[in-house]
Residue frames relative to the residue before (quaternion, step in Angstrom):
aa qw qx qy qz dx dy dz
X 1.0000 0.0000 0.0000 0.0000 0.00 0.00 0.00
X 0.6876 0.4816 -0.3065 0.4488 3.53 0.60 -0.78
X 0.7231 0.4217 -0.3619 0.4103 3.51 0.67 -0.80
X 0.3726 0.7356 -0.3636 0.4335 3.54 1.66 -0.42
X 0.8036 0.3252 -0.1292 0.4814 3.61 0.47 -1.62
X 0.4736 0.6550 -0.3355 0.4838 3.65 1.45 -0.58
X 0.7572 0.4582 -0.1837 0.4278 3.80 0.89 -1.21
X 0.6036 0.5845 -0.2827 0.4627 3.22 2.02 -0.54
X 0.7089 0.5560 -0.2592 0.3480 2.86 1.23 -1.01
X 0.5736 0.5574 -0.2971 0.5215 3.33 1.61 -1.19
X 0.6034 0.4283 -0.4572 0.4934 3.98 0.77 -0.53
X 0.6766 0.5730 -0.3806 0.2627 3.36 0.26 -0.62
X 0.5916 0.6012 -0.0586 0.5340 2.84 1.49 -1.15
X 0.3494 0.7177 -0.2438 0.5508 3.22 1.28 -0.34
X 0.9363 0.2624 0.0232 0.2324 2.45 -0.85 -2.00
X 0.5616 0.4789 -0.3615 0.5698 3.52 1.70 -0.95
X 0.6931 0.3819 -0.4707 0.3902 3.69 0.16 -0.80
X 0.6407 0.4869 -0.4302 0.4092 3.91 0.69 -0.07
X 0.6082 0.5539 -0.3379 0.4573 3.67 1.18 -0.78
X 0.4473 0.7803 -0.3661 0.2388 3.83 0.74 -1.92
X 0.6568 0.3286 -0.1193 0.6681 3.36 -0.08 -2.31
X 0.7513 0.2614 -0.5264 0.3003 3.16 -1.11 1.11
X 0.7233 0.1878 -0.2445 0.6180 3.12 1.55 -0.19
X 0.0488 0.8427 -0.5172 0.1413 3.45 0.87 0.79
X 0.3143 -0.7678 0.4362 0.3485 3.93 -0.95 0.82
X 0.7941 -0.3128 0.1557 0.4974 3.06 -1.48 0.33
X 0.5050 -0.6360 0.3432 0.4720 3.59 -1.35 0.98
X 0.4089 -0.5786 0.6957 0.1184 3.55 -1.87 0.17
X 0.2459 0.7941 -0.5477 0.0944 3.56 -1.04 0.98
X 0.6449 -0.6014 0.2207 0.4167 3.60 -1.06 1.44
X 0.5632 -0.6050 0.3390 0.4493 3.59 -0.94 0.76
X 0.4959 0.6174 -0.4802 0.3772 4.20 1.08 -0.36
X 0.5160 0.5674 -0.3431 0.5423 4.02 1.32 -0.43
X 0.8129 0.1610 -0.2721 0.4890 3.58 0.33 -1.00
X 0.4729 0.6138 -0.5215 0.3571 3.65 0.75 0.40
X 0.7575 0.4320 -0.2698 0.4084 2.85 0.75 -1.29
X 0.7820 0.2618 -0.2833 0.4896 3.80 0.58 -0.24
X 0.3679 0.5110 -0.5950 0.4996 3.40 1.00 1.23
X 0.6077 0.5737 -0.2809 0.4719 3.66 1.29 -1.20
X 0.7302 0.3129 -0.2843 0.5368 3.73 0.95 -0.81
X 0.6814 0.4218 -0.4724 0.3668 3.66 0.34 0.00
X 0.6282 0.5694 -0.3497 0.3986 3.80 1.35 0.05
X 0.4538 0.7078 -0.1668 0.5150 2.80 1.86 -0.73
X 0.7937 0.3358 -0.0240 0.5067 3.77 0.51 -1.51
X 0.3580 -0.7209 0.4527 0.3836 3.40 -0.79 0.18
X 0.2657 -0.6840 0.6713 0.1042 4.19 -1.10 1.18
X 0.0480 0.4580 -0.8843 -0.0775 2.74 -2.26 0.32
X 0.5597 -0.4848 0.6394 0.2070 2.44 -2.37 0.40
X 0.7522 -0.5136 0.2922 0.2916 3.56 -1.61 0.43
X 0.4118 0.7189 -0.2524 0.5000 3.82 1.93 -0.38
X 0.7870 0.3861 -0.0614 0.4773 2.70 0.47 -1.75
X 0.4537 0.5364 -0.4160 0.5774 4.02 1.09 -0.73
X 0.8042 0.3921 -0.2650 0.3596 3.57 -0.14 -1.67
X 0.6826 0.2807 -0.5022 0.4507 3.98 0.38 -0.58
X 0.4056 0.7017 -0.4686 0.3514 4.08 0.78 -0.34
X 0.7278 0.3856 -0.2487 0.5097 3.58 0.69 -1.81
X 0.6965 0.5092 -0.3795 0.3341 3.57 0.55 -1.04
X 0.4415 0.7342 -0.2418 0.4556 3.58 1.60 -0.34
X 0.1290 0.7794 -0.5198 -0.3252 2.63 1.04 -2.06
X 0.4893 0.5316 -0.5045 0.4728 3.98 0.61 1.54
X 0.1648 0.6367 -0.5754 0.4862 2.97 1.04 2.11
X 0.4186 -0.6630 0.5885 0.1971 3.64 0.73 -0.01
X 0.7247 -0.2621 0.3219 0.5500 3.61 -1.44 -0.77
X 0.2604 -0.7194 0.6323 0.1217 3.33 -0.95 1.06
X 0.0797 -0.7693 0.6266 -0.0958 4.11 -0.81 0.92
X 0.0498 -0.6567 0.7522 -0.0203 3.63 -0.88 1.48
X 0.4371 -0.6578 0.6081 -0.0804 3.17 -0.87 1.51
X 0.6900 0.4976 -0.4551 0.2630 3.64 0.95 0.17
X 0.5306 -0.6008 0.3106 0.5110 3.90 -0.19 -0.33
X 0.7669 -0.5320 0.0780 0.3503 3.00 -1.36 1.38
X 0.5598 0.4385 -0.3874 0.5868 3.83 1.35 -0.79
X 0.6201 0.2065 -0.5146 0.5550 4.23 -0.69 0.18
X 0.7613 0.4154 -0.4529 0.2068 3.39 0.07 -0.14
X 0.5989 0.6524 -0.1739 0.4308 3.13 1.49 -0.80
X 0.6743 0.4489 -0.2475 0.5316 3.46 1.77 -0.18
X 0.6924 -0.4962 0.0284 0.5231 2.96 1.32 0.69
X 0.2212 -0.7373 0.6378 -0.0272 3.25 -1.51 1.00
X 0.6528 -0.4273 0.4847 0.3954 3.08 -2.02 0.22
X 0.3913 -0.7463 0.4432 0.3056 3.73 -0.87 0.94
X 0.5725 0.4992 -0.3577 0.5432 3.26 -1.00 0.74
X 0.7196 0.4600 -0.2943 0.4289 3.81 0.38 -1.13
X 0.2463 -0.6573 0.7007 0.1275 3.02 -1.85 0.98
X 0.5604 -0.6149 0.5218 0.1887 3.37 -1.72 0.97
X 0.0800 0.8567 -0.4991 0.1029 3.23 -0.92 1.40
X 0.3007 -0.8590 0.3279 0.2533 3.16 1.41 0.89
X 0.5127 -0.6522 0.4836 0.2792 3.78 -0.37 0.31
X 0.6771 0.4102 -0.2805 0.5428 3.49 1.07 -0.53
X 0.7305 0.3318 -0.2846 0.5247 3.69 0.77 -0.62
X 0.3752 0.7829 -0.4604 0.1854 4.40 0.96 -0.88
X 0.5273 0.5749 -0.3265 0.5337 3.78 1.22 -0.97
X 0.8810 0.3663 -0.0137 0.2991 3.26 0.35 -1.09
X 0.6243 0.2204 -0.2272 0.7142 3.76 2.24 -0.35
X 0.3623 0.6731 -0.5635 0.3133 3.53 0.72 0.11
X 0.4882 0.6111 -0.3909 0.4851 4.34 0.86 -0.95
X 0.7767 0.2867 -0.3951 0.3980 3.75 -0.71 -0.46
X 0.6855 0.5136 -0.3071 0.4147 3.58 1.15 -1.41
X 0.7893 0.3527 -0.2012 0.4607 3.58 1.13 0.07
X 0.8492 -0.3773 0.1368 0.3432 3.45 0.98 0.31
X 0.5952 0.6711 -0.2908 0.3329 3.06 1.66 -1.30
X 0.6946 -0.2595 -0.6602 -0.1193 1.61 -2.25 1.27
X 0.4941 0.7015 -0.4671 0.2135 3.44 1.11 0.00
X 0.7823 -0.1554 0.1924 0.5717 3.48 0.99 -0.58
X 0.0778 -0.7393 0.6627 -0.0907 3.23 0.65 2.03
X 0.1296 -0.6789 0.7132 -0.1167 2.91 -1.99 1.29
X 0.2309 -0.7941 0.5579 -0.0699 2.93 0.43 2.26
X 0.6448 0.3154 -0.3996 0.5701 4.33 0.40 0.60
X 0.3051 0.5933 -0.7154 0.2078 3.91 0.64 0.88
X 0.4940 -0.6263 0.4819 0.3626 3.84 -1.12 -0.13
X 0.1144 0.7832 -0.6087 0.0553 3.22 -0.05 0.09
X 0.4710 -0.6247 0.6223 -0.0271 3.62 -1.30 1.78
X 0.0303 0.8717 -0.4878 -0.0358 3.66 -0.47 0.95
X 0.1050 0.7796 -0.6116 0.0850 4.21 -0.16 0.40
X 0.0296 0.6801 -0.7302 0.0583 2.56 -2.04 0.38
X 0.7489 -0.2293 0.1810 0.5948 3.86 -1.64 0.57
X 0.9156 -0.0567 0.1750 0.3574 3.77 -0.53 -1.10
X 0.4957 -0.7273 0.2921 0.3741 3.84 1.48 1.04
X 0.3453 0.5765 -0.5771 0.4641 3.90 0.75 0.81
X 0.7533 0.2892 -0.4785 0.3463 3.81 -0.09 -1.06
X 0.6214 0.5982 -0.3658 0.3494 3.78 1.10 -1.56
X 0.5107 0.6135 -0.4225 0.4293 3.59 0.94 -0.14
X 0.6760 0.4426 -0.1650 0.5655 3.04 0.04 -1.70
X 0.6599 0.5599 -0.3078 0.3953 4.00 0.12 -0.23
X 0.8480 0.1358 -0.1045 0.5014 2.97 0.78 -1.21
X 0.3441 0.5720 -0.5420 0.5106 3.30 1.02 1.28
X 0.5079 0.5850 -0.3902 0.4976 3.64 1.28 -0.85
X 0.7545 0.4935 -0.0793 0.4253 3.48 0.46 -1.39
X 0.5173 0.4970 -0.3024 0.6277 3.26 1.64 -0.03
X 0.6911 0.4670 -0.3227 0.4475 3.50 0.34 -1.35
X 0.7536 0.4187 -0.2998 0.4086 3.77 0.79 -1.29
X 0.6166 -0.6233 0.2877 0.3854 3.89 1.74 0.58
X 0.3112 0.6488 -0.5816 0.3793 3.75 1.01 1.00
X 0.1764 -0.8355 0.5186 0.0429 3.62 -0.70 0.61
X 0.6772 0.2962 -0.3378 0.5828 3.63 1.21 -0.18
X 0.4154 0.7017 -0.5303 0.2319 4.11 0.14 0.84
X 0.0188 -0.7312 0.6685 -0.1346 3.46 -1.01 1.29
X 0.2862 -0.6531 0.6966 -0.0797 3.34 -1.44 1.47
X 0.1634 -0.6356 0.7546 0.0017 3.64 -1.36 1.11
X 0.3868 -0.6551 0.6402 -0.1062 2.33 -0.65 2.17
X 0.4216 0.5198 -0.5568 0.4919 4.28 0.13 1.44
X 0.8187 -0.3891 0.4196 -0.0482 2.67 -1.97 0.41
X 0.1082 -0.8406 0.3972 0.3521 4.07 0.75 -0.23
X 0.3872 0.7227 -0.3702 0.4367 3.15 1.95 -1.33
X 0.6778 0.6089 -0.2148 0.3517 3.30 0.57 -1.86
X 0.5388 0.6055 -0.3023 0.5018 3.50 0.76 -1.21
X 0.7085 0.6053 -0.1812 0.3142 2.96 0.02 -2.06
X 0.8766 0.3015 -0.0244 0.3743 3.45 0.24 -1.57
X 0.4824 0.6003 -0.3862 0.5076 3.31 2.04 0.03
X 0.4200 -0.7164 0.3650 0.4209 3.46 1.77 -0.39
X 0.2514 0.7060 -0.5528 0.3643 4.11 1.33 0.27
X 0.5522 -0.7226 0.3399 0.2396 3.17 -1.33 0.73
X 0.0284 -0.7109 0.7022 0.0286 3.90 -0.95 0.73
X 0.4627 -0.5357 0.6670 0.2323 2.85 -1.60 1.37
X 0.1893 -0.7837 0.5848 -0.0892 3.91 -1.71 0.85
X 0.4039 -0.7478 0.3733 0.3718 3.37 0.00 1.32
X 0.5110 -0.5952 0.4674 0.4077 3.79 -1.25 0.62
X 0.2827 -0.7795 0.5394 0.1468 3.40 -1.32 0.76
């Protein structure tokens, strides 16, 4: 009998650790992560998602940059915005600004992402490499999304 309820238990066990990671809580990361992009969002200049939105409606958002990777980006974006992937921005950021004929290191350029942590961290990159007009909206996209503001949506 016992080994009976022992085998249930281990299937169970099983089976939740196979189910879980799909319903996994919200992610979790060591506090040196949120230091470090508390450190870069004091560091850089933020707005909030208000302030982004009467800017766009303006349209004195300058270059607009989603910092997420090309698939969150590809499921819809702020219109108008080019993809610049946080991992690669150092490195495609040159055509979107002039280089080499006549780089213009004060272009504006609008930075975002899923939840305003990567656009941070980014536009400190973009700071360090001597850009001087860079701002990051420090919001949510969800947010965006559900305020109803426009996102461009792959055709179906």
């Amino acid at each position: 009998m016992r080994t009976k309820v022992l085998l249930a238990l281990s299937i169970t066990v099983l089976a939740t650790g196979l189910v879980l990671p799909t319903v996994a809580p919200a992610q979790s990361f060591p506090d040196s992560v949120r230091q470090m992009v508390a450190k870069a969002k004091s560091e850089v200049r933020m707005i909030k998602m208000e302030e982004f939105k009467a800017a766009f409606d303006k349209k004195q958002t300058g270059l607009i940059i989603d910092v997420r990777d090309p698939d969150e980006f590809a499921e819809g974006h702020i219109p108008g915005a080019i993809n610049l992937s946080r991992g690669l921005i150092e490195f495609r950021i040159w055509p979107h600004v002039g280089f080499p004929a006549k780089t213009d290191l004060g272009t504006q350029m609008t930075l975002y992402c899923l939840r305003g942590s990567r656009c941070a961290l980014a536009a400190r990159s973009l700071r360090d490499l001597g850009f001087t007009n860079v701002t990051a909206v420090d919001m949510h996209f969800d947010a965006w999304v559900k305020a109803g503001h426009p996102v461009t949506k792959p055709a179906k």
